[in-house]
C-alpha positions as CSV (number, residue, x, y, z in Angstrom):
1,X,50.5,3.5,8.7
2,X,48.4,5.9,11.3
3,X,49.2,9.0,11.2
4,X,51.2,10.7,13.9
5,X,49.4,12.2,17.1
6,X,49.3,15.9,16.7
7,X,50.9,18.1,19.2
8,X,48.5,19.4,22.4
9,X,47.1,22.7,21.7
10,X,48.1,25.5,24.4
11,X,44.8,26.0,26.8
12,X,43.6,29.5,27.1
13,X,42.1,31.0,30.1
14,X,43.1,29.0,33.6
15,X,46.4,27.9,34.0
16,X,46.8,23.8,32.2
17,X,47.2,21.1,34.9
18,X,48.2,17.6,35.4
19,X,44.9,16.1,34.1
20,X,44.9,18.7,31.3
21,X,48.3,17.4,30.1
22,X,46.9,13.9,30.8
23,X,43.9,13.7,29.1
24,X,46.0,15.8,25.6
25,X,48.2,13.0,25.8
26,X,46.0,10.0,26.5
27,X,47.5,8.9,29.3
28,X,47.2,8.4,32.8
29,X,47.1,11.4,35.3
30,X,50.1,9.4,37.4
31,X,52.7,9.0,34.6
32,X,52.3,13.3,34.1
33,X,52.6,13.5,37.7
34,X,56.2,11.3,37.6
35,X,57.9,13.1,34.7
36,X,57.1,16.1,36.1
37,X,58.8,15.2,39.4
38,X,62.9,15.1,39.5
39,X,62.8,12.4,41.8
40,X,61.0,10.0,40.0
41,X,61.0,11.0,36.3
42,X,63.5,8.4,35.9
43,X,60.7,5.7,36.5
44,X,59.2,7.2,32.8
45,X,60.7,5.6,29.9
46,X,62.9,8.1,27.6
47,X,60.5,8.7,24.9
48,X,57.3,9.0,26.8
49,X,59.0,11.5,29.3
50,X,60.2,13.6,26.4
51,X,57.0,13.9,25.0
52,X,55.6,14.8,28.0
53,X,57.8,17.3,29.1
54,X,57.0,19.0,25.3
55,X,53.5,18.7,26.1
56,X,53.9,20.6,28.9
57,X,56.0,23.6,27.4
58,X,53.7,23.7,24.2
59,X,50.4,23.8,26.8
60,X,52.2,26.1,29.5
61,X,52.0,24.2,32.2
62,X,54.1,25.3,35.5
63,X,54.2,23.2,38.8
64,X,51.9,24.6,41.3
65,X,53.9,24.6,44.2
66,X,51.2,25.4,46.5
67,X,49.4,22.9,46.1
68,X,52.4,20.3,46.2
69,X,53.4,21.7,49.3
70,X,50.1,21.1,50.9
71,X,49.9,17.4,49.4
72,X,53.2,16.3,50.2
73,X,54.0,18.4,53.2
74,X,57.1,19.3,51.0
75,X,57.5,23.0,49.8
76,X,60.7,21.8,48.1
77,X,62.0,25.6,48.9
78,X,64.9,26.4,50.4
79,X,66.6,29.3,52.3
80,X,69.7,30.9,51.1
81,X,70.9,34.2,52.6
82,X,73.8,36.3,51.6
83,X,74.8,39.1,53.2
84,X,75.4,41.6,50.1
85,X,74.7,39.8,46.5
86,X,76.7,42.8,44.9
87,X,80.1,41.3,46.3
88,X,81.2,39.1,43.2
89,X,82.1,36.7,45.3
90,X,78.5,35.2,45.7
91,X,77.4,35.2,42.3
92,X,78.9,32.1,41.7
93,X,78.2,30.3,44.8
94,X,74.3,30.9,44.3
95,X,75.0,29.6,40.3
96,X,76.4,26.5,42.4
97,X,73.8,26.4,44.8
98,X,70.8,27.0,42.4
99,X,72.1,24.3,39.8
100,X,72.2,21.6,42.9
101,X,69.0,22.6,44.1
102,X,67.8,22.6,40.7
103,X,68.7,18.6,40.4
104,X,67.1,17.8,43.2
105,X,63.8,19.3,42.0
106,X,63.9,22.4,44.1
107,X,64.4,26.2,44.3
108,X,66.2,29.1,46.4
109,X,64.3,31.7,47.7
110,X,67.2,34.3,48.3
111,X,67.5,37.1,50.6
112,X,70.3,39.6,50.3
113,X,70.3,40.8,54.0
114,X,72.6,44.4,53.1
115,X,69.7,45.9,51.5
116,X,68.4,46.7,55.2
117,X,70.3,48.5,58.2
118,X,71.3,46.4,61.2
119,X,73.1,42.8,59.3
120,X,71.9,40.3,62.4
121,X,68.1,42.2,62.8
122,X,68.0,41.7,58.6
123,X,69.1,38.0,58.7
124,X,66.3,37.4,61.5
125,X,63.6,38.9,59.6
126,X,64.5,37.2,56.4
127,X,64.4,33.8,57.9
128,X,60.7,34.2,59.8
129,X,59.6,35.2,56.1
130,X,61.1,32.2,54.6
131,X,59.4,30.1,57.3
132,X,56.2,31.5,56.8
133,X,57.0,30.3,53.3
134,X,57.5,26.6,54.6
135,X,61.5,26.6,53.5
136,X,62.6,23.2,54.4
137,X,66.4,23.7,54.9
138,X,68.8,27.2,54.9
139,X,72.4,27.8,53.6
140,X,73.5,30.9,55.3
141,X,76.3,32.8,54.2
142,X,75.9,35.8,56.2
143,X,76.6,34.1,59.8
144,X,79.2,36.0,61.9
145,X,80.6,34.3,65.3
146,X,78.6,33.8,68.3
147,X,75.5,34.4,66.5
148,X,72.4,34.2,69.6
149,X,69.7,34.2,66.2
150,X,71.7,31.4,64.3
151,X,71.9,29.5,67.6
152,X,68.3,29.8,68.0
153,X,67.3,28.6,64.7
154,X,69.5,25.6,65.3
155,X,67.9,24.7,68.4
156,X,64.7,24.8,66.7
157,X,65.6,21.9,64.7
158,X,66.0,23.6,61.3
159,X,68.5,22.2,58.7
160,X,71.3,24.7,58.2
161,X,74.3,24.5,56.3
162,X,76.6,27.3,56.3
163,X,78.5,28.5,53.0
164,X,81.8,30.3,53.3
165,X,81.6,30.9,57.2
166,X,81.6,28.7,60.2
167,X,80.5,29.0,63.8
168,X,81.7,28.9,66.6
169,X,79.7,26.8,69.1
170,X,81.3,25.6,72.2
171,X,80.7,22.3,71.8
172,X,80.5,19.7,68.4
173,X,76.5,19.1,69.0
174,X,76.2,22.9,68.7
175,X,78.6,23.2,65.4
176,X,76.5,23.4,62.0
177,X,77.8,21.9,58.8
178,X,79.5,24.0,56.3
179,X,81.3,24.2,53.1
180,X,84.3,26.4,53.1
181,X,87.7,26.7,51.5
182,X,90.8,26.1,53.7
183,X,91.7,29.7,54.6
184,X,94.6,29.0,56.3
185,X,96.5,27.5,53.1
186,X,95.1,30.1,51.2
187,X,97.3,32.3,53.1
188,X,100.2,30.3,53.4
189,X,100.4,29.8,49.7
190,X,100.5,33.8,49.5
191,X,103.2,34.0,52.0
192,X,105.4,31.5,50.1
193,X,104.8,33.0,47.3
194,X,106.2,36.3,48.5
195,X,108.8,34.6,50.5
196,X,110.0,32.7,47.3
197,X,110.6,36.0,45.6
198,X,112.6,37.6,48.6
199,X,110.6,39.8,50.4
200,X,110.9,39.3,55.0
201,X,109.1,42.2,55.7
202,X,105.0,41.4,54.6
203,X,102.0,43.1,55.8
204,X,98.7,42.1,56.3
205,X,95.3,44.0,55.5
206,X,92.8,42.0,58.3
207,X,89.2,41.2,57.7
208,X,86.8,41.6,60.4
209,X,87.6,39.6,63.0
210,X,83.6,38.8,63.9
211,X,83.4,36.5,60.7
212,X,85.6,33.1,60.8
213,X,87.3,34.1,57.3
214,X,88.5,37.4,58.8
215,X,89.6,35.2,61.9
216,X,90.8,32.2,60.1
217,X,92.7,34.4,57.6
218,X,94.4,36.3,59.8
219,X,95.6,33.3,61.9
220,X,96.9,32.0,58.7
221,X,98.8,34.7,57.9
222,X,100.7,34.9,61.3
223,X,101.4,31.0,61.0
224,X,102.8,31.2,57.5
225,X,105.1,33.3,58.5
226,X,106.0,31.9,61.7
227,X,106.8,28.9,59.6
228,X,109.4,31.0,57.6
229,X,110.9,32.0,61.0
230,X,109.7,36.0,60.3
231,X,107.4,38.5,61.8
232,X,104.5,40.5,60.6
233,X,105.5,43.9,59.6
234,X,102.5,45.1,60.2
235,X,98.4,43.7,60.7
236,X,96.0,46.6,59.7
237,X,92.0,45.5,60.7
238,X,89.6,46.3,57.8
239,X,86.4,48.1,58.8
240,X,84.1,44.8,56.4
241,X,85.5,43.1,53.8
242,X,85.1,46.3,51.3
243,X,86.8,48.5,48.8
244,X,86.4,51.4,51.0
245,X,88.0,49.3,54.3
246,X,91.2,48.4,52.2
247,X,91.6,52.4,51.0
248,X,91.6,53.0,54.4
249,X,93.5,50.3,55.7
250,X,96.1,50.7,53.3
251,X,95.8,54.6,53.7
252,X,96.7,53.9,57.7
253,X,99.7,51.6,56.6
254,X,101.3,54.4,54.5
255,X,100.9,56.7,57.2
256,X,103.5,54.5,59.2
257,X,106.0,56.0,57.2
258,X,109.8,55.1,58.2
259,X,113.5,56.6,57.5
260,X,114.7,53.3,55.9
261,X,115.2,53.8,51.9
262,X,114.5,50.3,51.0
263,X,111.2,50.2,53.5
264,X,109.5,54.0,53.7
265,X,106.7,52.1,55.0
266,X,108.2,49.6,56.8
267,X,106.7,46.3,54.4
268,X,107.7,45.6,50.7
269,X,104.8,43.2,50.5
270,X,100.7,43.2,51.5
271,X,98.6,40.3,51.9
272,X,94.9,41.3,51.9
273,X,92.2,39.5,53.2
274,X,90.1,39.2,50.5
275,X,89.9,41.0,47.1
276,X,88.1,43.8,47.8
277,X,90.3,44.7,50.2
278,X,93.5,44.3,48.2
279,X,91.3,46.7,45.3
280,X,90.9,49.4,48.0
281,X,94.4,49.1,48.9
282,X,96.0,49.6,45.1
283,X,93.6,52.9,45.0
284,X,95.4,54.1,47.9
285,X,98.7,52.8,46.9
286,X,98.2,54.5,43.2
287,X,96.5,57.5,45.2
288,X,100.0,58.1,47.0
289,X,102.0,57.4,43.6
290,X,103.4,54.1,45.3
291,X,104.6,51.4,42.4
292,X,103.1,48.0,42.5
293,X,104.6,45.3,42.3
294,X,107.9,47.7,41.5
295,X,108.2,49.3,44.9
296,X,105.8,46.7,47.2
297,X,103.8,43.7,46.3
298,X,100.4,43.0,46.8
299,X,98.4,40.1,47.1
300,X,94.5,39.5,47.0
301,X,92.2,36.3,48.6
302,X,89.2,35.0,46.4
303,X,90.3,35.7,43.0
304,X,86.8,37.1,42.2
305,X,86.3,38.1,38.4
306,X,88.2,40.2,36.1
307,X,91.2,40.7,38.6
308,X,93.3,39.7,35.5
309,X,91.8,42.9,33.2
310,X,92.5,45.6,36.3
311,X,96.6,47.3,36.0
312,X,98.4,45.9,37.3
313,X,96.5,42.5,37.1
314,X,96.4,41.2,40.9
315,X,97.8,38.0,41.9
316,X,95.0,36.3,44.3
317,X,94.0,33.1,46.0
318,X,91.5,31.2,44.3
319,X,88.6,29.6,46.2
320,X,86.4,27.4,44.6
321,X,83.8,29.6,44.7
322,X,80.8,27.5,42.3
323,X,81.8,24.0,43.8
324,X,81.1,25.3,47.1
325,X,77.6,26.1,46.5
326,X,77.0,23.5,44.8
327,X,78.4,21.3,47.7
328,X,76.7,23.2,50.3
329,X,73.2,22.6,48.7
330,X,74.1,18.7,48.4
331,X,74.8,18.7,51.9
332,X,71.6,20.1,53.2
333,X,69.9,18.0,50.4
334,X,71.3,14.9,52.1
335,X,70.5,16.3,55.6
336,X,67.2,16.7,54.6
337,X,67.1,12.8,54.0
338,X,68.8,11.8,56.5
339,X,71.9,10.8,55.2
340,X,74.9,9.4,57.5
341,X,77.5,12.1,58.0
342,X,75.7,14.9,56.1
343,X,76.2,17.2,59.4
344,X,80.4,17.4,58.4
345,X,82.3,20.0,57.7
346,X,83.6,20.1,53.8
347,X,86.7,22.2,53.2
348,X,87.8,22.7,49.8
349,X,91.6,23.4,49.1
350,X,92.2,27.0,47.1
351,X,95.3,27.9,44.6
352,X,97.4,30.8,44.1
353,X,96.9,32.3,40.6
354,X,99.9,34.8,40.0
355,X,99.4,37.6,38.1
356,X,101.2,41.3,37.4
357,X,101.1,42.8,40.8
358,X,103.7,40.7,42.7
359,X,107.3,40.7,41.7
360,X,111.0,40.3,43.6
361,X,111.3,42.4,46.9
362,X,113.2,45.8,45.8
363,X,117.2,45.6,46.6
């Protein structure tokens, strides 16, 4: 019986490559070159791929990407900008965008365009870096409507897919492809919701109307309740979809301040735009020793993380935050080759998830 092949021995000095990892195992430069490539690793047979692939952790091989990109013409990078990575909302998206790209064989090079003054000016700069780096493709989270830079990059014919925004061209050649979740349910499941426990008299804490979420929520909002034959109480613009917007939002509602027992501030309900929003607002409620849900119900969008350990735990409308991601980096994967209808719009449906801080409108 021969004895079994012993393992490759790491390489000191340079970096291994392809015909180091060939030549340890014995075979051909070629068959390296295919297990090492997502696309075509599945040409390898199982056991010669996974031997291969240990070969290549043992020996510290990495991919040079440099030189890939200048044999293939493929950098097999890809643009993703978001406009502030410490919003928990994006966390999850980029787990869903990275694990896509990931299966395809490629990588994100992020750029979180709030570390810099002036949002639009950021976002330009970040995307000439990335195509000085040769990105093939960008999923943009930070587009706002009427964007003149986004508009020029899609006239440049660069692949774009947008994440969690749309745009708003005039005409359907000049509309990118997105993945978003359908806002305007999302808000007419919070409006049932509050509707089924009694309350008529619902506010709403606005995003900024310059993004299509603040827009599209807001629009939501007004037709939910239209549906139930009722009018807003009251629609309170936030500053950006922050803490510190619903504080003051909210802040600005109290001060509205009636002589009606059962509705001192004319609402015994609040819809918020987004989370953040809806957090900002239960500061100022707690702030002005105002009971939620005992005294007015509140109701957040996004249902980022640990809503459920905050007092009281807030009820919230749950967006699919990883599958769209993950869905938006499929779609510019498939745009990228050319795939019939990749250029659509997905729209992914959200649930309420209700929690401690809505209960029965106050007799």
């Amino acid at each position: 019986m021969a004895a079994a092949t012993p393992p490759p021995k790491p390489l000191r000095g340079n970096p291994p490559t392809l015909d180091d990892l060939a030549r340890a195992l014995g075979v051909h430069k070629s068959t390296v070159s295919r297990a090492m490539d997502p696309a075509r690793r599945h040409l390898i047979g199982a056991d010669l791929l996974q031997r291969v692939q240990a070969a290549a952790q043992q020996m510290g091989w990495r991919p040079n990407r440099a030189a890939a990109a200048l044999a293939t013409g493929r950098s097999r990078t890809v643009g993703v900008l978001l406009p502030d990575i410490t919003n928990p909302v994006f966390p999850p998206i980029l787990r869903g965008i990275e694990d896509a790209l990931d299966a395809e064989g490629c990588f994100a090079l992020l750029a979180n365009t709030a570390r810099r003054e002036g949002g639009v000016v950021a976002a330009q700069m970040a995307v000439e870096r990335m195509l000085a780096q040769r990105v093939e493709g960008f999923l943009i989270a930070t587009a706002v409507r009427d964007d003149a830079w986004l508009e020029g990059l899609h006239k440049s014919g660069a692949h774009i897919v947008l994440v969690n925004r749309t745009n708003d061209a005039p005409d359907s050649r000049g509309r990118l492809p997105a993945v978003i979740s359908d806002d305007m349910l999302g808000m007419r499941l919070a409006v049932d919701h509050l509707v089924g426990l009694g309350h008529t008299r619902i506010a709403n804490l606005a995003g900024p109307a310059d993004l299509s979420t603040g827009r599209a929520r807001r629009e939501g909002f007004l037709q939910a309740l239209a549906a139930h034959g009722l009018a807003p109480a009251a629609v309170v613009d936030g500053a950006a979809f922050s803490i510190e917007a619903g504080d003051a939002a909210m802040s600005e509602l109290l001060g509205r301040k009636t002589r009606s027992r059962r509705l001192p501030y004319g609402c015994t309900a609040v819809v918020a735009a987004n989370d953040l929003l809806a957090l900002g607002a239960l500061q100022a409620l707690q702030r002005a020793g105002v009971a939620v849900p005992q005294s007015l119900s509140l109701v957040g969008h996004n249902d980022m993380p640990l809503l459920a350990q905050i007092s009281p735990p807030l009820t919230s409308v749950r967006i699919q935050h990883y599958e769209m991601g993950f869905r938006a980096a499929r779609l510019l994967m498939e745009s990228l080759r050319g795939v019939p209808g990749s250029a659509s719009t997905v729209v992914l449906r959200p649930e309420l998830v209700v929690r401690g801080s809505t209960a029965e409108a106050p007799s």
